[in-house]
Biotite code that builds the C-alpha atoms (Angstrom):
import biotite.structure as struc

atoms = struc.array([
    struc.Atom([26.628, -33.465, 16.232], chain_id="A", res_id=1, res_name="UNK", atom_name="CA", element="C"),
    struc.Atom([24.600, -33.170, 19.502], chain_id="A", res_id=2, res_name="UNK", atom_name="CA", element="C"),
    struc.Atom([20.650, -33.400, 19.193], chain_id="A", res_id=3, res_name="UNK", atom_name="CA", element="C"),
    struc.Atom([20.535, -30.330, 20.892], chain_id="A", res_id=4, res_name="UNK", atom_name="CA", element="C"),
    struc.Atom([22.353, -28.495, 17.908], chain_id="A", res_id=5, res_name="UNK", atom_name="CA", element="C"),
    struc.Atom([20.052, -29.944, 15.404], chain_id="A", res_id=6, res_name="UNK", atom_name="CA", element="C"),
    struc.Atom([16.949, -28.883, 17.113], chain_id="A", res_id=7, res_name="UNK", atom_name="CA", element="C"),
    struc.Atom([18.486, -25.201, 17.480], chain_id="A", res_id=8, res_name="UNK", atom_name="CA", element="C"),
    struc.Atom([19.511, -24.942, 13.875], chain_id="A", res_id=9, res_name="UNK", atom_name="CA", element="C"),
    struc.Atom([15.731, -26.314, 12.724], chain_id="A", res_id=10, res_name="UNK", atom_name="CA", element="C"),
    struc.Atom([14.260, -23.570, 14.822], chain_id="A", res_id=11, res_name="UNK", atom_name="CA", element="C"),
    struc.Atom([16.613, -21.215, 13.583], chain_id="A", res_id=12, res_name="UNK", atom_name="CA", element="C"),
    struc.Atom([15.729, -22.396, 9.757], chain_id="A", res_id=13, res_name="UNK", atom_name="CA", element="C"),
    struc.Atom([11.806, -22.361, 10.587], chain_id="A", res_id=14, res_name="UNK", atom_name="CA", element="C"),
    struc.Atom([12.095, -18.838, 11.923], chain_id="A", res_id=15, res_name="UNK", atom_name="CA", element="C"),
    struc.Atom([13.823, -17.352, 8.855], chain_id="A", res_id=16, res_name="UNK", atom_name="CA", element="C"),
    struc.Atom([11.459, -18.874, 6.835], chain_id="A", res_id=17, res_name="UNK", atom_name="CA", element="C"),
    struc.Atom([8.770, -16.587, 8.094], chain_id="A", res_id=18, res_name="UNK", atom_name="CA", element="C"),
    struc.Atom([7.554, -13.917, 6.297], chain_id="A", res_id=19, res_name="UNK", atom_name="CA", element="C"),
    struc.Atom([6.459, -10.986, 7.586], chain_id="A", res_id=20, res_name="UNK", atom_name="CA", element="C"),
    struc.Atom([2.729, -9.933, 6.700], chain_id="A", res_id=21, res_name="UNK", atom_name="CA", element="C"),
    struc.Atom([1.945, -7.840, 3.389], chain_id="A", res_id=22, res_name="UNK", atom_name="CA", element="C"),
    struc.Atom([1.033, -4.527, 4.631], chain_id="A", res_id=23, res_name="UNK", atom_name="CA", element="C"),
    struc.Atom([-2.422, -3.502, 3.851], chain_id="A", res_id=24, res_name="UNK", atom_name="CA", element="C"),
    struc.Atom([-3.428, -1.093, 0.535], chain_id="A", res_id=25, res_name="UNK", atom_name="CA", element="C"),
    struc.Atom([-6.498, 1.462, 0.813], chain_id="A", res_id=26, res_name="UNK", atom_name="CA", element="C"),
    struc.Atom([-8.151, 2.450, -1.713], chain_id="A", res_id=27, res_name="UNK", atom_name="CA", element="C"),
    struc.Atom([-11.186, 5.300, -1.914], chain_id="A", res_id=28, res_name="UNK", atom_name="CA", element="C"),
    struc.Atom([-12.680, 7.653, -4.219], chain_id="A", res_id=29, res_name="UNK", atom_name="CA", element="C"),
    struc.Atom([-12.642, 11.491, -4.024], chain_id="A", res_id=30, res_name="UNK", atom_name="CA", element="C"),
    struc.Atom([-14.286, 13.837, -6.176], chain_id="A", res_id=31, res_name="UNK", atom_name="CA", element="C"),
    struc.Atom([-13.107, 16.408, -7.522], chain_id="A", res_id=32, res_name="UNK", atom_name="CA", element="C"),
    struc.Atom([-14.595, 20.450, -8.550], chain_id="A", res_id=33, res_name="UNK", atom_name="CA", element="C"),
    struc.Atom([-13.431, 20.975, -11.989], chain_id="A", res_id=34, res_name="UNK", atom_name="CA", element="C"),
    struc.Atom([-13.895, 24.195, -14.002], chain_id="A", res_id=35, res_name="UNK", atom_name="CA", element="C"),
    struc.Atom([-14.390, 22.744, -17.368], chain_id="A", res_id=36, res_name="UNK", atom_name="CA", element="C"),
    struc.Atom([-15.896, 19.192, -16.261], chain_id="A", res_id=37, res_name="UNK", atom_name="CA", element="C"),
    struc.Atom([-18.016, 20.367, -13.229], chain_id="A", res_id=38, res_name="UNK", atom_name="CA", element="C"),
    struc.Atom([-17.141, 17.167, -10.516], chain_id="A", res_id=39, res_name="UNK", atom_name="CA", element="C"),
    struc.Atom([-15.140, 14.406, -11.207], chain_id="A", res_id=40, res_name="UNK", atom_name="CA", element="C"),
    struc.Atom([-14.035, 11.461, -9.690], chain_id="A", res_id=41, res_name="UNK", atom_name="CA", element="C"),
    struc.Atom([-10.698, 10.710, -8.646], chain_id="A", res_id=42, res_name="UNK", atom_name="CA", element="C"),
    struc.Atom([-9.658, 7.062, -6.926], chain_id="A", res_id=43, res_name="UNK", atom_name="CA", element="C"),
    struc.Atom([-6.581, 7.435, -4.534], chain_id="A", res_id=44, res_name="UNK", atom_name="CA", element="C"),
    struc.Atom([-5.002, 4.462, -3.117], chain_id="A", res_id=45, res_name="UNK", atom_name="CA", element="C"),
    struc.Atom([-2.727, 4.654, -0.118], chain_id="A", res_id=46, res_name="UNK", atom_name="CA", element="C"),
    struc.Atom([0.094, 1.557, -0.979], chain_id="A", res_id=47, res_name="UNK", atom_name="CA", element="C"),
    struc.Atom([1.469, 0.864, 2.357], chain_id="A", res_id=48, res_name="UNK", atom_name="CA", element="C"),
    struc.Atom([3.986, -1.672, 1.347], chain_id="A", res_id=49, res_name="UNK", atom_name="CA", element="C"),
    struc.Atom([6.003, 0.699, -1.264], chain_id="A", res_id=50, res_name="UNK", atom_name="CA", element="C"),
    struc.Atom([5.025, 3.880, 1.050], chain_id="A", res_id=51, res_name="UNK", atom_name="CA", element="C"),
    struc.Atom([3.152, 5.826, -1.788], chain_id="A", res_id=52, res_name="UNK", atom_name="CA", element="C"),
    struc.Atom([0.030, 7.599, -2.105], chain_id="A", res_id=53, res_name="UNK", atom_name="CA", element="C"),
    struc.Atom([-1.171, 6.540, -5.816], chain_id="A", res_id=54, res_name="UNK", atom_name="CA", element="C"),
    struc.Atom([-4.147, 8.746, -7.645], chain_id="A", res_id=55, res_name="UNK", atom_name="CA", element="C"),
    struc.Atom([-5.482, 7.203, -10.677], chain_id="A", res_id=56, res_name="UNK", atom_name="CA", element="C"),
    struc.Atom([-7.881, 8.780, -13.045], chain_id="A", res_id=57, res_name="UNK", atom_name="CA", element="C"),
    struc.Atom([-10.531, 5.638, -13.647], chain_id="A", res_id=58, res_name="UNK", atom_name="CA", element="C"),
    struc.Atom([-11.229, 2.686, -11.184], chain_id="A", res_id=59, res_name="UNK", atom_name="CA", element="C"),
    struc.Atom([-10.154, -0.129, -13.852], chain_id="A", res_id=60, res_name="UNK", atom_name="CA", element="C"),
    struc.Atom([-6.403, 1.454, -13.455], chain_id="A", res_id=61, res_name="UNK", atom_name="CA", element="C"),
    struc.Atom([-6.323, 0.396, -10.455], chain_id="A", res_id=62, res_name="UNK", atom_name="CA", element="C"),
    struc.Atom([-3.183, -0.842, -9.137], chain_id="A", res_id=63, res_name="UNK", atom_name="CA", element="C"),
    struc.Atom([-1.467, -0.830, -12.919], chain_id="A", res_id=64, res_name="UNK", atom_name="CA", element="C"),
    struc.Atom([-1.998, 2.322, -14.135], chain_id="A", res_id=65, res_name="UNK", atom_name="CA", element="C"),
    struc.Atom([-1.461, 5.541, -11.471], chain_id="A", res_id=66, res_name="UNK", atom_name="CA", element="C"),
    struc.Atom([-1.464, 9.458, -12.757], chain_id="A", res_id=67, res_name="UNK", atom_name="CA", element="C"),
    struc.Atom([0.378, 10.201, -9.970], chain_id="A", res_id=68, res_name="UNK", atom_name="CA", element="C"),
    struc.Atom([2.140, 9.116, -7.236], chain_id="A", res_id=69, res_name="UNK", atom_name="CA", element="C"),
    struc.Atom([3.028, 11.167, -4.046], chain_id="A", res_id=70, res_name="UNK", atom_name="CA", element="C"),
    struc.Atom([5.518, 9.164, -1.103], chain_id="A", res_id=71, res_name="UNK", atom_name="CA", element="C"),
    struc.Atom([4.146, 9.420, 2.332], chain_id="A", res_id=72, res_name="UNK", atom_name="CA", element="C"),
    struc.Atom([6.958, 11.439, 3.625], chain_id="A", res_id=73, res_name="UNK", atom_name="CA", element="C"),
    struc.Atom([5.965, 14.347, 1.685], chain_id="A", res_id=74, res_name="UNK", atom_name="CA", element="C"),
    struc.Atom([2.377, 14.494, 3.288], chain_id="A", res_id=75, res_name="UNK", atom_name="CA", element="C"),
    struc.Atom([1.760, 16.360, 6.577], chain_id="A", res_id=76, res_name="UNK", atom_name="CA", element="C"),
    struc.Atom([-1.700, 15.149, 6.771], chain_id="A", res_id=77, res_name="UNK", atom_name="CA", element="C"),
    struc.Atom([-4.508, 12.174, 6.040], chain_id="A", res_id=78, res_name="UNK", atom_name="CA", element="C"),
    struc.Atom([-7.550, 11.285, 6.856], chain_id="A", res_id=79, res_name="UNK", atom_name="CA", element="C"),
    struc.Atom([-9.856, 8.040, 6.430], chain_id="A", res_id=80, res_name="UNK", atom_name="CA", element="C"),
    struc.Atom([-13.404, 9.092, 6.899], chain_id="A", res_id=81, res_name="UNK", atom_name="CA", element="C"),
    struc.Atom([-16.283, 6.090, 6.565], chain_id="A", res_id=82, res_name="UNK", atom_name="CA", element="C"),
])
């Protein structure tokens, strides 16, 4: 084998070794008018690495436990306001 091969192939090894960066999860609160219940509070998380938008009901749910979920493809629009 020629050192030149080696050092290819170790590149080649170190680069598929790299992982790609976990995409980042949102999460925010958003109340909610209610007839019986006057307003409640609903926590929504936008899960960018399975391409969902998760509502829950109550913040200790949060990731394990979602009421809904809703994939990104079927939303026309969203907005992050501070």
């Amino acid at each position: 084998m020629c050192r030149s091969n080696i050092k290819d192939q170790a590149k080649y090894l170190i680069k598929i070794k790299e992982f790609p960066e976990k995409p980042v999860s949102i999460v925010g609160c958003v109340q909610k008018y209610s007839y019986l219940f006057n307003w409640m509070e609903r926590f929504l998380r936008l899960n960018a690495e399975n391409r969902v938008l998760e509502r829950y009901r109550k913040k200790w749910n949060i990731p394990f436990k979602p009421a809904e979920t809703i994939p990104l493809k079927y939303l026309e629009d969203f907005k992050i306001v501070d």
